[in-house]
N, C-alpha and C positions, 0 to 999 in steps of 0.2 A: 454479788458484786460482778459488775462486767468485767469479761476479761482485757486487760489492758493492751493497745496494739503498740507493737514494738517502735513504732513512728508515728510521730504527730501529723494527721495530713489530712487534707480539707478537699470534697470535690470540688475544682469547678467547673467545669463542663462536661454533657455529656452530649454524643452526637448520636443520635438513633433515629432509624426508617421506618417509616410503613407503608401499605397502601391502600388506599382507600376505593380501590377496585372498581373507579367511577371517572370517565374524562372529567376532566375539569377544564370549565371555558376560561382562560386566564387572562384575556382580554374585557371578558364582563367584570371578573372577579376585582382586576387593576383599576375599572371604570369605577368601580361601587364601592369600592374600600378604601380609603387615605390613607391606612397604614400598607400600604404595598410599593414595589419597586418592582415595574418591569420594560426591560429592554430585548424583546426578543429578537432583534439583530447581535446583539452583542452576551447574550446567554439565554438556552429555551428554559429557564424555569424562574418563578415569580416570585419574590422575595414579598415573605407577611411578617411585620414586628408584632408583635403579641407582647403588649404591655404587664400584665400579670399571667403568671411567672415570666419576668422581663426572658426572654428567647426571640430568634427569628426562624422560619421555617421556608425551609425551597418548598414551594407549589408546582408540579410539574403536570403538562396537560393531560399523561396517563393516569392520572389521581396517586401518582408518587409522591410524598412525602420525607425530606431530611430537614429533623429539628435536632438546633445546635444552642448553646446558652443556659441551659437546664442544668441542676444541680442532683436532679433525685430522679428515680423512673417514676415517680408518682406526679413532679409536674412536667415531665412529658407525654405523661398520660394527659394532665390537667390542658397543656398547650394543644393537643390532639383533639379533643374535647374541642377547644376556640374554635380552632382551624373548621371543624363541623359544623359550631353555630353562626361563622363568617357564610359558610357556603350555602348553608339552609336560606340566610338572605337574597340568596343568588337564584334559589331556587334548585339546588343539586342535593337532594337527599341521599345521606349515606347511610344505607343499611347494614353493611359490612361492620362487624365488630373490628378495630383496625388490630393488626398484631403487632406486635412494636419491637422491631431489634435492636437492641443497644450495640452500637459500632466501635465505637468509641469512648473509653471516659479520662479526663484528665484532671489527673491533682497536683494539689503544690504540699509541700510540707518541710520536714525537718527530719534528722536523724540524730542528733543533739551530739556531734563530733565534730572537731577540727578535722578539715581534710586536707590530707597531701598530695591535692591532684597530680602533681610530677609522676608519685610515685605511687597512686592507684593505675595509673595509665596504664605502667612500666608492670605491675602487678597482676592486673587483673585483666581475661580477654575479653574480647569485643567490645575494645573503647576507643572513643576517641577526644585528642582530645588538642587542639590549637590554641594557647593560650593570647597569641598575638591578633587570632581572627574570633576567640570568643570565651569568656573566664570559665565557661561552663563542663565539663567533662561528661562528656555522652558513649552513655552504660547501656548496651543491650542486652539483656536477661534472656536466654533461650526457652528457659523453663521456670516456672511461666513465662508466658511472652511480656514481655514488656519493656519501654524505653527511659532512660531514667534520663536529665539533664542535675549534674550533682556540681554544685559549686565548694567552696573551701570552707560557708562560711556552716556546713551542714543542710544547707537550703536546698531541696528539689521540687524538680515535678517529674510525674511519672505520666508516661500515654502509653496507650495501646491494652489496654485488658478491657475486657466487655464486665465484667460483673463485681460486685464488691467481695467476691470470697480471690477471684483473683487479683483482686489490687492488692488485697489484706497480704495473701501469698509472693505475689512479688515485692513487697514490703521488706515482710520478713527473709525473704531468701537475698534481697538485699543486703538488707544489716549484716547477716550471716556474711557472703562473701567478704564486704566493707572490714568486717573485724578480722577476718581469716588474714585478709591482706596486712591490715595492719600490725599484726601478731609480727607477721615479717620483717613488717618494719622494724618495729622494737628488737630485733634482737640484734 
């Protein structure tokens, strides 16, 4: 039986680079694709929507790549992949196996608690927390890194970890603190 994760929590995004070590003409690529978007007075790199796995991906004319909207590193691989067989039309062969960094991933989830934002703030460091400018209480986690946004009603999302052992871990080092604090409360 798998082990159970101390929080219910769902990716949904992940943002990850790569490069594909080959100019790209972004102007042929804008001309010959209809799912593109490019303004390069007003940003140099070339937005591609990529229908399955619904993502979109900056195209930059150094053959840099940032894809965001993915859910797993398997269809950012699959999006990488697209982005390939878009260019091969263009006539830009990529020989380069791409390497792919995961930058970013963000989840939402639950910790299945009443919170007392007042008195997580008051409690725990590196938070913040304005209730008149936002219901949400913002947790920075030093170790692991991570940024949590925790509402009252147990609802979060976490950003900033690159991998799934450290979401799992900022998770759990979560809950931990969340409870230590509340311990306090209660007494």
């Amino acid at each position: 039986m798998p082990k159970k994760s101390p929080s219910n929590y769902k990716v949904q995004n992940i943002v990850a680079t790569t490069s594909l070590e080959k100019p790209i003409p972004l102007t042929k690529l804008a001309r010959t694709q209809p799912n593109t978007e490019y303004n390069p007075e007003t940003f140099p790199g070339l937005v591609l929507r990529i229908k399955q796995p619904k993502s979109a991906v900056l195209v930059f004319s150094s053959g840099n790549l940032v894809c965001t909207g993915t859910k797993s590193v398997v269809q950012v691989k699959q999006v990488i992949q697209e982005v390939i067989k878009q260019l091969k039309k263009i006539n830009v062969k990529i020989t380069a196996k791409p390497k792919i960094t995961v930058q970013n991933i963000v989840a939402s989830g639950t910790i299945n608690l009443k919170l007392n934002l007042n008195f997580l703030a008051l409690e725990m460091e590196n938070t913040e927390y304005e209730p008149e400018q936002f219901p949400g209480l913002v947790y920075k986690l030093a170790e692991p890194t991570a940024t949590f946004l925790l509402f009252s009603n147990g609802k979060l999302v976490c950003t900033g970890t690159k991998d799934k052992a450290q979401l799992e871990d900022s998770m759990k080092q979560l809950l931990k603190n969340v409870k230590v604090a509340l311990k306090n409360y209660k007494r």
